[in-house]
N, C-alpha and C positions, 0 to 999 in steps of 0.2 A: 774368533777368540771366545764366544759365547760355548761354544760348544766345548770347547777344553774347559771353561769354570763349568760348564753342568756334567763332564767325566768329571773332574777333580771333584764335586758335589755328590755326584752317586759312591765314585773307589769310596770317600769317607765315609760317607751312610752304609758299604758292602765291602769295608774290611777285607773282613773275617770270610765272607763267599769268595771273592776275589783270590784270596793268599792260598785259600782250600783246591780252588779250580787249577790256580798253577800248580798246587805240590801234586793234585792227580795227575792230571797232565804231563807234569816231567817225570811221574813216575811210569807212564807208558811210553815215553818220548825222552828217556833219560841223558840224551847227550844236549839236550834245548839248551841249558843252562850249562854246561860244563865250561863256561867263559866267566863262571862268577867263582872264581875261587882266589886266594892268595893276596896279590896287592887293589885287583878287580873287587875282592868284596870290602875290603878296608876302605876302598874310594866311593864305594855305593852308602856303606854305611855311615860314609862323613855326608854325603848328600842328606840322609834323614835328620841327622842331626843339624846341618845347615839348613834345612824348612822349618827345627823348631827356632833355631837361630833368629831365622825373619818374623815371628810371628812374638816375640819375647819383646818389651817395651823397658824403658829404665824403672818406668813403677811397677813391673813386676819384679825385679830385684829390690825395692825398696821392701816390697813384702819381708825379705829375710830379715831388716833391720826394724820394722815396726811391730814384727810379731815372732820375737826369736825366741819365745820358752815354749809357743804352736811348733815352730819349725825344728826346734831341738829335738823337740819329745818325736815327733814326725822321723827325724833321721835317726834316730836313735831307736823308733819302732823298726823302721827301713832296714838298717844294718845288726840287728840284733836275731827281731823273727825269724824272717827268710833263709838266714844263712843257717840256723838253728834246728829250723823245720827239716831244709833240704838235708842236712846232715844225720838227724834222725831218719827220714827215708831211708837214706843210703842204707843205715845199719837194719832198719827194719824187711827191707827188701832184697835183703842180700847182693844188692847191685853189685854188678863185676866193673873192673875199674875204671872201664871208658862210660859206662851212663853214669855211674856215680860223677865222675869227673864234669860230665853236662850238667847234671843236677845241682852240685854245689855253685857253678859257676853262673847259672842262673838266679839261685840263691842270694848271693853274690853281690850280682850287678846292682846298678841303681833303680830308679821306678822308669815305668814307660813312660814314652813319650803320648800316646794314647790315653793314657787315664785321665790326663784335664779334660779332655771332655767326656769320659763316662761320668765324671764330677759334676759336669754340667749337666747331661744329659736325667741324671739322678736328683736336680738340685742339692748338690753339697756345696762345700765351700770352695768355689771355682778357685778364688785369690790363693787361698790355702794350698789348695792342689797345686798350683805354678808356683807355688814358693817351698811345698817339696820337691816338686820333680828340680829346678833351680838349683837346692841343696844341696840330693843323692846325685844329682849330675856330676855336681863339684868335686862331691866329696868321693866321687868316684874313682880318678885316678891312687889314692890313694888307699880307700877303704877294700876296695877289693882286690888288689893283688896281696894287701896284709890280709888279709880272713881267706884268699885262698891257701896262701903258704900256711896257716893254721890248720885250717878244715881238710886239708887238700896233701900236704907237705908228703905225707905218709904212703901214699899214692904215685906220685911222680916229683919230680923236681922241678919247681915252679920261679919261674923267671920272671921276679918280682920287677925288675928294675926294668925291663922290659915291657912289664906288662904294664909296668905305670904310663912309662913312653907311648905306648899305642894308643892307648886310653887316651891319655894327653890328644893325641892327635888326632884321635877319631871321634872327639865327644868337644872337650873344651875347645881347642882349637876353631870347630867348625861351628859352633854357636856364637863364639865371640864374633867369627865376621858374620854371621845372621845378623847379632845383638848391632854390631856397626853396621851396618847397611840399613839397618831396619833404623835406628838412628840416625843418620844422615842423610836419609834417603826416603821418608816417611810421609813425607810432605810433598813427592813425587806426585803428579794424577796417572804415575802409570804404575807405583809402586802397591798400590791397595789391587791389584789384576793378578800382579807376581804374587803376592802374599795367596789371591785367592785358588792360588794353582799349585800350591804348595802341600795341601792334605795327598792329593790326589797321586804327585812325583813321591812322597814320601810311602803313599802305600804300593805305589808300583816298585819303588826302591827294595819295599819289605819282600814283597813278592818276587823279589828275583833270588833276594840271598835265602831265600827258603827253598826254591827251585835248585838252586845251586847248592844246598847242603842234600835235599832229595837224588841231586846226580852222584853226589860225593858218597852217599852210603845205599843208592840203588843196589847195588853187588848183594850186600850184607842182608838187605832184605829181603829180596829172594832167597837168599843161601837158607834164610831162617827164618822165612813164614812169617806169617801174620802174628805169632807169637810173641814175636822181639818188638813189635810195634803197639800191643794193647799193653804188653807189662811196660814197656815206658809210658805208653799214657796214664796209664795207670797210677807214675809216682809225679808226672808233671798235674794230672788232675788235684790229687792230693796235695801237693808241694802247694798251689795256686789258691784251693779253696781254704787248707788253711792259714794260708796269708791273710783272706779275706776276714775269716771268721776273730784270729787273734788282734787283726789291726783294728776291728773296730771294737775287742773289747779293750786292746790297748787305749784306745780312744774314751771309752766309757768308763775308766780306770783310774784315766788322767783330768776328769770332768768334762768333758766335751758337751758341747751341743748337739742336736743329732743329726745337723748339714758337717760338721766337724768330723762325726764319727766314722760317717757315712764316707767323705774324705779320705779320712785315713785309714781307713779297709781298703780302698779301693788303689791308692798308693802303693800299700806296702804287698797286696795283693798278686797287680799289674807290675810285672818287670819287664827290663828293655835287653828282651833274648832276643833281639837284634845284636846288639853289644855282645853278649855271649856265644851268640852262635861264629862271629869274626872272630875273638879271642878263643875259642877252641880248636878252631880252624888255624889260625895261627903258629900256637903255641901248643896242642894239642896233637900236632898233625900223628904223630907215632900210634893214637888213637881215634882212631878215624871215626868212631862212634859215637864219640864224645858231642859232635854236634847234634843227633838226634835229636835227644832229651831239652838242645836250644832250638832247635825249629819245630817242634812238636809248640812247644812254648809260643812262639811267634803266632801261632794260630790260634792257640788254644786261648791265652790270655785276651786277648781281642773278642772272643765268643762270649767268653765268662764274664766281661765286665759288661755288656750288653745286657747279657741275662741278669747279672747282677742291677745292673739300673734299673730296666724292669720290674726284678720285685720290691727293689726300694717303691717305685711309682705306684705299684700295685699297693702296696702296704699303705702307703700315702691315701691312696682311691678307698679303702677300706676305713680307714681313719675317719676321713672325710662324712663318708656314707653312715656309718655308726652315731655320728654327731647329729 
């Protein structure tokens, strides 16, 4: 058992190499994954969200109720930036209508599940962070199939009622029995083992439905070069960094402290194109491209918030050193 908590130890500390090694890899080897598509990736993707499920306590929902004008401004940074940014992309890079469709949809979603701990790892305000990602979680079934029928309507026909449904059941659903097991079960001596094996199924989870969207548009990428793959990173880099940049001046806006700010950059930054890359897969399917622009995502935000800790610490180590 030791050796499964020190894999689940390392996949958390290597991501981002991990999820990168499988999308090469299925992209020489494109049939690997061709088993993650359809009801296959909606059942992987309730597994991620059942690991943050076990790892969520009742005082971290209390958070929402002792600090609700933090979490407002927070979800309301969430759902306002992102979906803003990525919509200006769209129009600025003349996206044709299956990346744009990724892009907004990323936009979109609520925050990663990964950013509490870039939170930590950056010292911000841990409490903070799990009392947004908590929020845009929530507030997910709802907030994003309205802002995609908005942003999106124009585009294709968006199956709002639908999309709430799935949401429902690939997000809330599977956290609440986390949040219940992890509450009735907490006090287990075997439950603090399961919890610590949880990072680990969650980033192998990540890494299949990215494998599985690399098999779904291997075709498309050869067809069209290396081309079609830097102009989408291109607006998922962009899309990502300025999350970063306006969440923390939304933060600096709103008064924040600067573990706050530092917070809410990295929240409204970090999206959970996990989430996005199964609803385009979905519901997208007539557009098969569509998930690109969420698995590019899936890797990339994982990267960036890393680097991003980083120069928060660095900045920190300069501070320091000048004093």
């Amino acid at each position: 058992m030791q050796f499964f908590i020190r894999l689940s130890q390392w996949l958390a500390a290597n991501a981002s190499l991990f999820i990168i090694a499988i999308a090469i890899v299925t992209f020489f080897l494109p049939d690997l994954f061709l088993w993650v598509r359809g009801n296959t990736q909606t059942v992987i993707l309730g597994i991620i969200m059942l690991t943050m499920g076990l790892t969520l306590t009742t005082n971290d929902f209390r958070i929402l109720a002792r600090r609700p004008l933090d979490i407002l401004i927070g979800a309301c940074a969430q759902f306002f930036i992102m979906p803003c940014v990525a919509y200006l992309l769209v129009k600025v890079f003349h996206l044709e209508p299956a990346l744009a469709l990724g892009i907004l949809l990323v936009g979109c979603c609520p925050g990663g599940v990964s950013s509490n701990i870039m939170s930590y790892l950056c010292h911000g305000d841990v409490a903070f962070s799990v009392g947004m990602t908590c929020a845009s979680t929530l507030l997910a079934p709802v907030m994003t199939p309205l802002l995609m029928q908005y942003l999106a309507g124009e585009i294709i026909a968006i199956d709002t009622i639908g999309m709430f449904l799935n949401i429902l059941i690939v997000t809330i659903i599977p956290v609440g029995i986390g949040c219940f097991l992890n509450y009735n079960y907490s006090q287990s001596k075997h439950f603090p083992t399961i919890q610590s094996l949880m990072p680990g199924l969650s980033v192998i989870s990540l890494a299949c439905i990215v494998g599985g969207v690399i098999s779904t548009v291997h075709d498309s990428l050869i067809a069209r070069g290396l081309w079609l793959f830097l102009w989408t990173f291109a607006v998922v880099f962009c899309h990502n960094t300025l999350g970063y940049i306006l969440g923390y001046l939304a933060g600096k806006a709103s008064g924040f402290n600067k573990a706050k700010k530092r917070t809410i950059s990295i929240e409204v930054g970090m999206q959970n194109a996990g989430l996005a890359t199964v609803l385009a897969g979905n519901f997208f399917a007539a557009q098969p491209l569509a998930v690109l622009p969420c698995a590019i995502s899936c890797a990339w935000h994982s990267i960036s918030g890393t680097i991003l800790a980083g120069i928060f610490l660095k900045f920190d180590k300069e501070t320091e050193n000048k004093e």
